[in-house]
DRENFI-188370 format. One record per residue (C-alpha): residue number from 1; x negated, y, z. Coordinates in steps of 0.001 Angstrom, whole numbers, plus 500000, padded with zeros to 6 digits. Layout:
REM residues N
+-----+--------+--------+--------+
!   i !     px !     py !     pz !
+-----+--------+--------+--------+
! NUM !      X !      Y !      Z !
...
+-----+--------+--------+--------+
***
This chain:
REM residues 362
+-----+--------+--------+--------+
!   i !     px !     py !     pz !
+-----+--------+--------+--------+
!   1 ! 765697 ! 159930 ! 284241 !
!   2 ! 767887 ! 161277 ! 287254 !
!   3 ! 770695 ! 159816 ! 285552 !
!   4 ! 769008 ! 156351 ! 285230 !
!   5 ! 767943 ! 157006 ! 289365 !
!   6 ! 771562 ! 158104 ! 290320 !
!   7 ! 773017 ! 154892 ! 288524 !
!   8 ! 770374 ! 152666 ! 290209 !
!   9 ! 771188 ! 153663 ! 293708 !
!  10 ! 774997 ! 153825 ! 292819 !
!  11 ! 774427 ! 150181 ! 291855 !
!  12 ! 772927 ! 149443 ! 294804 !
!  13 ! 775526 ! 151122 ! 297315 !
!  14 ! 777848 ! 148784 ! 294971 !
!  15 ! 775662 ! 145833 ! 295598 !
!  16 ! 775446 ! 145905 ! 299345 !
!  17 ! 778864 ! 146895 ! 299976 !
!  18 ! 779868 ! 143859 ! 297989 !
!  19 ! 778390 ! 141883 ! 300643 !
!  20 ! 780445 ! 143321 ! 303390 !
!  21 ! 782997 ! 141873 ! 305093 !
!  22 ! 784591 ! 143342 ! 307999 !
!  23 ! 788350 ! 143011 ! 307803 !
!  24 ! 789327 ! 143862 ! 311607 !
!  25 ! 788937 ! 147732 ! 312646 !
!  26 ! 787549 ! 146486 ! 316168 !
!  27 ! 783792 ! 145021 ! 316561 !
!  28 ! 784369 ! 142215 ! 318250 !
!  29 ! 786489 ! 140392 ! 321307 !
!  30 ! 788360 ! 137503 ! 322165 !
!  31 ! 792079 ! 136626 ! 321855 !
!  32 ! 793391 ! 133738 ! 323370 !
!  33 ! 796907 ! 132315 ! 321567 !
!  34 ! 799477 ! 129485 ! 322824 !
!  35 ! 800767 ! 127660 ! 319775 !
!  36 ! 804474 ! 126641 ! 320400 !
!  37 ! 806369 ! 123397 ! 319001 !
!  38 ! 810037 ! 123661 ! 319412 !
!  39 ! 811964 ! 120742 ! 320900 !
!  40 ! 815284 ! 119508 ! 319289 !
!  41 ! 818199 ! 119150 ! 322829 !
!  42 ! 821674 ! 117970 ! 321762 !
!  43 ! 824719 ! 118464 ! 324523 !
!  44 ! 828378 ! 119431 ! 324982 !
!  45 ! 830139 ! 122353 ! 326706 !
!  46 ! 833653 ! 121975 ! 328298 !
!  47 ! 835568 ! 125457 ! 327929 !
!  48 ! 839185 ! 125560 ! 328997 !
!  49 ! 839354 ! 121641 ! 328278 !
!  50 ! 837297 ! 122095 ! 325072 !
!  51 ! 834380 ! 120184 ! 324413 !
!  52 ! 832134 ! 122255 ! 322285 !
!  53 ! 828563 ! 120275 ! 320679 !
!  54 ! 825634 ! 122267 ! 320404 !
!  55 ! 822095 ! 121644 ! 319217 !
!  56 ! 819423 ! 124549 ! 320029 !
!  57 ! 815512 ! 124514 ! 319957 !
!  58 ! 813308 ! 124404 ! 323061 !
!  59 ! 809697 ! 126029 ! 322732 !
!  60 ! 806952 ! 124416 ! 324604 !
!  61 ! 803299 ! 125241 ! 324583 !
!  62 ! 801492 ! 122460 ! 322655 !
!  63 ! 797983 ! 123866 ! 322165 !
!  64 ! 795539 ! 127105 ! 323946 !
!  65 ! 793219 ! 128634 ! 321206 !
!  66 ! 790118 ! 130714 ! 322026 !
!  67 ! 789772 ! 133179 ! 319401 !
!  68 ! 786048 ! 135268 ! 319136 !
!  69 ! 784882 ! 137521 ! 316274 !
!  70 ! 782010 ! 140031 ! 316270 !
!  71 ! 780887 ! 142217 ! 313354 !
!  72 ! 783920 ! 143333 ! 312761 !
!  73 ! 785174 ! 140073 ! 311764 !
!  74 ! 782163 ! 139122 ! 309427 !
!  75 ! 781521 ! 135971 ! 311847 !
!  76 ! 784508 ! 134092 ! 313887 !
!  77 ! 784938 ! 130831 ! 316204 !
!  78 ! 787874 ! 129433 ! 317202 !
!  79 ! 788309 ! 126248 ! 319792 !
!  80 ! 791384 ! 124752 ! 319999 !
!  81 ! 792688 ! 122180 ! 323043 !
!  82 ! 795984 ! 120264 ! 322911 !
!  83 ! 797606 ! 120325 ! 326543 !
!  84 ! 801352 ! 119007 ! 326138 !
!  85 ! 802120 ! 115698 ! 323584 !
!  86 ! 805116 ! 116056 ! 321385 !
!  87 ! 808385 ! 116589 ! 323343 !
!  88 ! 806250 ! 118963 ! 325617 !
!  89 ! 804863 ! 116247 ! 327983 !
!  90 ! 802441 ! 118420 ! 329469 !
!  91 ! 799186 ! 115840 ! 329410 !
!  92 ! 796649 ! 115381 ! 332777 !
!  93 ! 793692 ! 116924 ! 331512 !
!  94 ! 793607 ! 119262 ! 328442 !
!  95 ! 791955 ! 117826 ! 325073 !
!  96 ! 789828 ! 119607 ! 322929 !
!  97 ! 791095 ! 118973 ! 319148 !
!  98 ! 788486 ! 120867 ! 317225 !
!  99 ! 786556 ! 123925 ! 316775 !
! 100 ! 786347 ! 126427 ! 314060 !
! 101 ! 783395 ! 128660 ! 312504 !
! 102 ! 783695 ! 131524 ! 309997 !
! 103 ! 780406 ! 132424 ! 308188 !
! 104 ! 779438 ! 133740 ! 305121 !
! 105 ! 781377 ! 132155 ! 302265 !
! 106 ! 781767 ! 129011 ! 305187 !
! 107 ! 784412 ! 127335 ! 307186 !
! 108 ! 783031 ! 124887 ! 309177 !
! 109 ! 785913 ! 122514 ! 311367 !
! 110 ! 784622 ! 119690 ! 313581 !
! 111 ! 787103 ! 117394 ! 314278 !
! 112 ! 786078 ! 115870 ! 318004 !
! 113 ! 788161 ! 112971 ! 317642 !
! 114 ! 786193 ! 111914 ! 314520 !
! 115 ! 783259 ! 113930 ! 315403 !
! 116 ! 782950 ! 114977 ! 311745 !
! 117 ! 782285 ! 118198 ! 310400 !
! 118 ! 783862 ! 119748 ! 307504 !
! 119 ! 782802 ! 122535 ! 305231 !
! 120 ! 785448 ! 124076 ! 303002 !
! 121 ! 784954 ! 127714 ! 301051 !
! 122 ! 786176 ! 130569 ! 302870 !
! 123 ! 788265 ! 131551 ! 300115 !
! 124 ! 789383 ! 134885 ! 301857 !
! 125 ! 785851 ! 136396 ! 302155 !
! 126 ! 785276 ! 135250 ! 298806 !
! 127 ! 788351 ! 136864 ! 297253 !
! 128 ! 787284 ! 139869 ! 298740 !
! 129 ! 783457 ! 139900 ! 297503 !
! 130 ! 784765 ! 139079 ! 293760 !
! 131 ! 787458 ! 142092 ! 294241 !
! 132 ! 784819 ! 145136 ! 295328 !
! 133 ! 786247 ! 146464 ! 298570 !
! 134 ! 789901 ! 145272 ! 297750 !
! 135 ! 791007 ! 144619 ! 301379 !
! 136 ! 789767 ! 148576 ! 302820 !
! 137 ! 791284 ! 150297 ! 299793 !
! 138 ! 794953 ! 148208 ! 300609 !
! 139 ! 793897 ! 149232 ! 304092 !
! 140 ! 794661 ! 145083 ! 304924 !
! 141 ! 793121 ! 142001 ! 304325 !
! 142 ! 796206 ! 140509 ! 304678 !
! 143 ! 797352 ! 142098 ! 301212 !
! 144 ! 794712 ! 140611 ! 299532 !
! 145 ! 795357 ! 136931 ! 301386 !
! 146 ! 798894 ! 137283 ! 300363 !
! 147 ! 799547 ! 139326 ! 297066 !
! 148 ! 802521 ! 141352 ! 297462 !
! 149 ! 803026 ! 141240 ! 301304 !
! 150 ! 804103 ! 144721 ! 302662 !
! 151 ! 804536 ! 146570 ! 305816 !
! 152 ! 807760 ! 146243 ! 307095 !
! 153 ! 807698 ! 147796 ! 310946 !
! 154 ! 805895 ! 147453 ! 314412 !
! 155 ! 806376 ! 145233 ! 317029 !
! 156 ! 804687 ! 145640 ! 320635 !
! 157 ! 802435 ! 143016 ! 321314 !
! 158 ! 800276 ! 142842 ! 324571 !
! 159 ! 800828 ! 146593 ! 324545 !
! 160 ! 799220 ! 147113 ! 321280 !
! 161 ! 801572 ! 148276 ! 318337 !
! 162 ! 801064 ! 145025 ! 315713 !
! 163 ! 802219 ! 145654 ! 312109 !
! 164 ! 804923 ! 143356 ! 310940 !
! 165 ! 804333 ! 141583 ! 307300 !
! 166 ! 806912 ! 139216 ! 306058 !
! 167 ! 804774 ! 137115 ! 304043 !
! 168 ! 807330 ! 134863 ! 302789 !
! 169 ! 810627 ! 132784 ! 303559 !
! 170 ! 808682 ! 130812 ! 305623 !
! 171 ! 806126 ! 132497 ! 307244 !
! 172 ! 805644 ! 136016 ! 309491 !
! 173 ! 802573 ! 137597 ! 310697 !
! 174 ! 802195 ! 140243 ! 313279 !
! 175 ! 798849 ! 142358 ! 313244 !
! 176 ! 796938 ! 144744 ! 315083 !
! 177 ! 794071 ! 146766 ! 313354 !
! 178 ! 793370 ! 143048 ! 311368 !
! 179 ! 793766 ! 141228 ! 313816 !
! 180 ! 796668 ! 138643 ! 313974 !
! 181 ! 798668 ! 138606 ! 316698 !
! 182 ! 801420 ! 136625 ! 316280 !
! 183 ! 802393 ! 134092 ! 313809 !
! 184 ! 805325 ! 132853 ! 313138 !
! 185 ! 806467 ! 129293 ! 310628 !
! 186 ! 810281 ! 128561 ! 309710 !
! 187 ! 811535 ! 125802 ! 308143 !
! 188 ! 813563 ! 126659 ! 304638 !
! 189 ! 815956 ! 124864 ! 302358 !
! 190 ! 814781 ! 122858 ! 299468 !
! 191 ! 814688 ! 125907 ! 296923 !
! 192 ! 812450 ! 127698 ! 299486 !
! 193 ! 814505 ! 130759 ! 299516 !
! 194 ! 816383 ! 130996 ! 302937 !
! 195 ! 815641 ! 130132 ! 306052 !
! 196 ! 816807 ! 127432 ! 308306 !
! 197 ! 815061 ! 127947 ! 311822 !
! 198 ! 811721 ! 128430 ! 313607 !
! 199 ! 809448 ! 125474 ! 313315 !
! 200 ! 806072 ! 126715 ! 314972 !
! 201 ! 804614 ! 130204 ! 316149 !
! 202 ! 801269 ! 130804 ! 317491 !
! 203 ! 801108 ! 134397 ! 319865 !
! 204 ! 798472 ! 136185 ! 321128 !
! 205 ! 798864 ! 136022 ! 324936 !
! 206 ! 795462 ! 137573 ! 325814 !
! 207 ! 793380 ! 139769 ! 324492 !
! 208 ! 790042 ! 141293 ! 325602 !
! 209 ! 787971 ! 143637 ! 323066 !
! 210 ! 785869 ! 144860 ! 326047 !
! 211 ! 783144 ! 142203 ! 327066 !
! 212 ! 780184 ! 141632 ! 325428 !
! 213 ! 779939 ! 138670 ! 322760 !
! 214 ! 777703 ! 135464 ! 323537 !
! 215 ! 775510 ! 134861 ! 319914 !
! 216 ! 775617 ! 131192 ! 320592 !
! 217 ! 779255 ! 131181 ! 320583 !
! 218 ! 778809 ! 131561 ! 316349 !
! 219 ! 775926 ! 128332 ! 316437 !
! 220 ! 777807 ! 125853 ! 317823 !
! 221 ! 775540 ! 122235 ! 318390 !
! 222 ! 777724 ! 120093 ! 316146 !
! 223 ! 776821 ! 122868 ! 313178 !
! 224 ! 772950 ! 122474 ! 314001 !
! 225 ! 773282 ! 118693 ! 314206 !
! 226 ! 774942 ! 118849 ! 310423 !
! 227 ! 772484 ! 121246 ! 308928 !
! 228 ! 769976 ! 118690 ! 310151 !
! 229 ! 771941 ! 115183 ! 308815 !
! 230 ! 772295 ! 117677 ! 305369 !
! 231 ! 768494 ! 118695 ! 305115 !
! 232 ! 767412 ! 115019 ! 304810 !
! 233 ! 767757 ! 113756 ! 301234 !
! 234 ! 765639 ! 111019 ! 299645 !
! 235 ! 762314 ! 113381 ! 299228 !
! 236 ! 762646 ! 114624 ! 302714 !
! 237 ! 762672 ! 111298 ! 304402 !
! 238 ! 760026 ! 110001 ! 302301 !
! 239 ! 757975 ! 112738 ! 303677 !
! 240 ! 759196 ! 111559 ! 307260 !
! 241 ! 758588 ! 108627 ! 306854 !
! 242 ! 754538 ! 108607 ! 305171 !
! 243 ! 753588 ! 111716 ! 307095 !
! 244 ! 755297 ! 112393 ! 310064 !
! 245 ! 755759 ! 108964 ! 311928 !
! 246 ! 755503 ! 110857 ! 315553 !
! 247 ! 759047 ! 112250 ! 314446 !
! 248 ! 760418 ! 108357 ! 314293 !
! 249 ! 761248 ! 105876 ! 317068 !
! 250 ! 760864 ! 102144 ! 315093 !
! 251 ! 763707 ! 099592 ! 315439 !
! 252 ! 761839 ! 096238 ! 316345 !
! 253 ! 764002 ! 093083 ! 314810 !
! 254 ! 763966 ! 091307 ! 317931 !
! 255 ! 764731 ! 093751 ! 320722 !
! 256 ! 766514 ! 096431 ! 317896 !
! 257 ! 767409 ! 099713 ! 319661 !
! 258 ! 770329 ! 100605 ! 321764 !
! 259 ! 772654 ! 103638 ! 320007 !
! 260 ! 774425 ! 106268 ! 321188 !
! 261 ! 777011 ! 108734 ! 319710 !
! 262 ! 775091 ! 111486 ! 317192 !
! 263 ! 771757 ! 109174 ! 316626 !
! 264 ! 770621 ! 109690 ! 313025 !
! 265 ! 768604 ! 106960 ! 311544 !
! 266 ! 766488 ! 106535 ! 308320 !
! 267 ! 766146 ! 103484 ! 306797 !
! 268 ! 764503 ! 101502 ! 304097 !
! 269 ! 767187 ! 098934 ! 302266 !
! 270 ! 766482 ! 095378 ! 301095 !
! 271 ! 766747 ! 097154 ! 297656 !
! 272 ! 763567 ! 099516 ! 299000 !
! 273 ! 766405 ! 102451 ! 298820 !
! 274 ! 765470 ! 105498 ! 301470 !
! 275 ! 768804 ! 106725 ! 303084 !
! 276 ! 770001 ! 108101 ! 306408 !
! 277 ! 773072 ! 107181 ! 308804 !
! 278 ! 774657 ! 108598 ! 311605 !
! 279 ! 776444 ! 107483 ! 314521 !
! 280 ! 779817 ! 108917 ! 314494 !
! 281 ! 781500 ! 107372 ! 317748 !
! 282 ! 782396 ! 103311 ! 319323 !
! 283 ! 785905 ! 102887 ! 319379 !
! 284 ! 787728 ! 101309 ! 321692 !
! 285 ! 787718 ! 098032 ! 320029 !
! 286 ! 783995 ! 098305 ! 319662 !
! 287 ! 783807 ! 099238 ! 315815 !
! 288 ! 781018 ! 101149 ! 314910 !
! 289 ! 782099 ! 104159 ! 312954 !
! 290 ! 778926 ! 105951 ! 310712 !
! 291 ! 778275 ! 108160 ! 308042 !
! 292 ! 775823 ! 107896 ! 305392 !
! 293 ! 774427 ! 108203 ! 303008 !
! 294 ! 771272 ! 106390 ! 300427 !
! 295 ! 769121 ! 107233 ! 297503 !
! 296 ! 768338 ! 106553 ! 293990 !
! 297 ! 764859 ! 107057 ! 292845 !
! 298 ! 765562 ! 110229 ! 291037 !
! 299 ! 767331 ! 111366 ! 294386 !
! 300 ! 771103 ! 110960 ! 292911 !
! 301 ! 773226 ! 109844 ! 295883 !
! 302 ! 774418 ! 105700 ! 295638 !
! 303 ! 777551 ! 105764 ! 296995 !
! 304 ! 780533 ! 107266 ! 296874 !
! 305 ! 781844 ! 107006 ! 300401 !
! 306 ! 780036 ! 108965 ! 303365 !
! 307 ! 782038 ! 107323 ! 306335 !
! 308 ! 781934 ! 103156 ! 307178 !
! 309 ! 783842 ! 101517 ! 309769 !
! 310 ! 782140 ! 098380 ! 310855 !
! 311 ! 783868 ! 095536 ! 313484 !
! 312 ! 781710 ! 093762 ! 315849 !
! 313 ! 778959 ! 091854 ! 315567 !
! 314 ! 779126 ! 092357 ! 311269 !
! 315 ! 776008 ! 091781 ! 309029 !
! 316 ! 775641 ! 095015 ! 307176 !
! 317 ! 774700 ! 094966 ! 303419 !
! 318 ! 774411 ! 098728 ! 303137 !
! 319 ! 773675 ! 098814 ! 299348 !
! 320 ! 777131 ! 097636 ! 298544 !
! 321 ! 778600 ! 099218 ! 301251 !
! 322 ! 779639 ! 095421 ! 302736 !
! 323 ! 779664 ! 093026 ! 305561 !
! 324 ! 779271 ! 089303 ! 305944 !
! 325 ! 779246 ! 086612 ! 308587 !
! 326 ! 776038 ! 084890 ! 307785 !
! 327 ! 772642 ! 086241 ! 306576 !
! 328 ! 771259 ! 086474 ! 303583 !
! 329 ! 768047 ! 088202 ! 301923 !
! 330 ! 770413 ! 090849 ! 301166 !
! 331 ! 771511 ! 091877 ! 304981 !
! 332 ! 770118 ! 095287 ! 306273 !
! 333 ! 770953 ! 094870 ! 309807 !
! 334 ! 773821 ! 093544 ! 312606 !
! 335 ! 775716 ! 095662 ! 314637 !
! 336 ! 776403 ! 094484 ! 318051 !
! 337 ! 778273 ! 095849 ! 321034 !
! 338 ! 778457 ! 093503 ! 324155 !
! 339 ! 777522 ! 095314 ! 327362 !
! 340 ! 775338 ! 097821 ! 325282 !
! 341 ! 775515 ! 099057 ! 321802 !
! 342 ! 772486 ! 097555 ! 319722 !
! 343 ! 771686 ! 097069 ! 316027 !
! 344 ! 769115 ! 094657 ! 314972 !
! 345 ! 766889 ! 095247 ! 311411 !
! 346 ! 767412 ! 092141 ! 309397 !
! 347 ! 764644 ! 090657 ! 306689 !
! 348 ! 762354 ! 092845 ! 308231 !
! 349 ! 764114 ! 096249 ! 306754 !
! 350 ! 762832 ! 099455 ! 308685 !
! 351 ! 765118 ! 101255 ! 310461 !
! 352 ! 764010 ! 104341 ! 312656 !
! 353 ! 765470 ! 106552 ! 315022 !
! 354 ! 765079 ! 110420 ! 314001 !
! 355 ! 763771 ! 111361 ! 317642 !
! 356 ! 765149 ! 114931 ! 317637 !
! 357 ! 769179 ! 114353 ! 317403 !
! 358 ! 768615 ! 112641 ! 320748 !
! 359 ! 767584 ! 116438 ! 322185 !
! 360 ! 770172 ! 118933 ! 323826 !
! 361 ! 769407 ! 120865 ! 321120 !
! 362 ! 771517 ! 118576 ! 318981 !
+-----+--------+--------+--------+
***
């Protein structure tokens, strides 16, 4: 019986360390990196009545990253904003280019050009869960990222002495207790085995492990707003729409409703097929960009595309995913965009405004 109890618990300890995932040896901070692009400058030198060509590569700073972790690494956020175009133009106004989230088996990346979000495994943490502790017995994450990368020397980096791994031909990292400092891409000849200059490096040019972590900083909006376009399949916004009206703001066929970027809306097609959309952005030549998404019966998703692009002042037929220029008993509704963004129901379809991605909360 102690035997049995001994095994239970030692399965146990197993069992929750499993779950752990803290590959940097300091709780939590903030690092903030400049990602250089390198330049291509041709020119001559006259020595001694010699004319000498040359061709050498001129860094610029491209993009800033803010870097945050807490939990020793088991949650991360990264924002990124591009400040110089290619060349190293440096641009008026900085532009944020997208933001990052590490959680749980997740990586979440919003692209706020497209003002999508994208969720893609976090195949690190999971090769560490399905290989018990792998990265603390190597002493490195980064073994386990990259098989067979080694320690090869220090460099000093912000005043902290970063560990040198030569992953590859083509690629360097430089960390300190887990966390990467420096990073450094080369191009390489055709066979991949030698090295024919630096192409990109992203460096650490701040770091502060000192200051206290916001929480929010790890529930970004644009997450919330997708975890709420995700919870509403067919069932859910048949419940919505028999039971919980006061949630709903009608579209009327004559006035319709004005839009704005990150409306959701439930609908009802001219097939009686329950299905959500959401506003995505208005480009600049006033096309409507959405995502979507509608329902069999049996809950299946119809379609097989989850992004629509539709020009001015288009009849929608949102069953087959199509547009025409005159109506027919088949339309769902018309996008418009004169001095205001509107769509208009068509053949009396309902289309309703989920009320709460209109909050700040969303």
């Amino acid at each position: 019986m102690k035997r049995i109890t001994q095994l239970f618990f030692l399965l146990l300890m197993v069992s929750c360390y499993a779950q752990d995932f803290k590959p940097y040896k300091v709780k939590s901070g903030k690092i903030v990196y400049q990602k250089l692009k390198y330049s291509t400058h041709f020119g001559f030198s006259i020595v001694n009545g010699v004319k000498t060509n040359y061709k050498k590569q001129v860094p610029y700073v491209s993009e800033i990253t803010n870097y945050y972790w807490d939990e020793y690494g088991d949650k991360s956020f990264e924002e990124t904003y591009k400040i110089a175009d290619f060349g190293g133009e440096p641009l008026v106004d900085s532009i944020k280019v997208g933001e990052q989230l590490w959680i749980g088996n997740h990586r979440y990346y919003f692209n706020f050009k497209e003002n999508k979000t994208y969720d893609d495994p976090y195949y690190l943490r999971i090769k560490c869960r399905e290989n018990f502790q792998y990265y603390q017995i190597t002493g490195s994450w980064i073994k386990t990222q990259y098989m067979g990368a080694e320690e090869s020397g220090t460099k000093e980096i912000l005043g902290k002495e970063a560990t040198y791994y030569k992953i590859d031909n083509s690629t360097d990292l430089y960390a300190w207790k887990g966390l990467v400092l420096k990073n450094e891409d080369f191009y390489t000849n055709r066979k991949g085995d030698q090295r024919l200059g630096i192409n990109r490096t992203k460096v650490a040019v701040k770091i502060d492990t000192i200051s206290k972590m916001n929480a929010n900083i790890f529930n970004p909006v644009w997450l919330k707003r997708e975890k709420l376009y995700q919870l509403l399949d067919k069932n859910k916004i048949e419940e919505i729409l028999n039971k919980r009206s006061n949630l709903l703001k009608r579209l009327k066929n004559k006035k319709g409703i004005k839009i704005r970027k990150n409306d959701i809306l439930l609908f009802v097609t001219t097939n009686f097929r329950l299905g959500k959309l959401q506003v995505l952005n208005i480009d600049t030549k006033n096309r409507l960009n959405i995502k979507f998404k509608w329902y069999y019966n049996n809950n299946s998703e119809g379609s097989n595309r989850d992004s629509y692009t539709i020009k001015n002042n288009s009849l929608v037929d949102i069953d087959a995913v199509a547009t025409a220029e005159e109506k027919t008993e088949k339309i769902d509704f018309r996008w418009v965009k004169r001095d205001k963004p509107y769509l208009f129901p068509i053949n009396n379809v309902k289309i309703y405004l989920l009320k709460s991605s209109r909050t700040n909360k969303f």
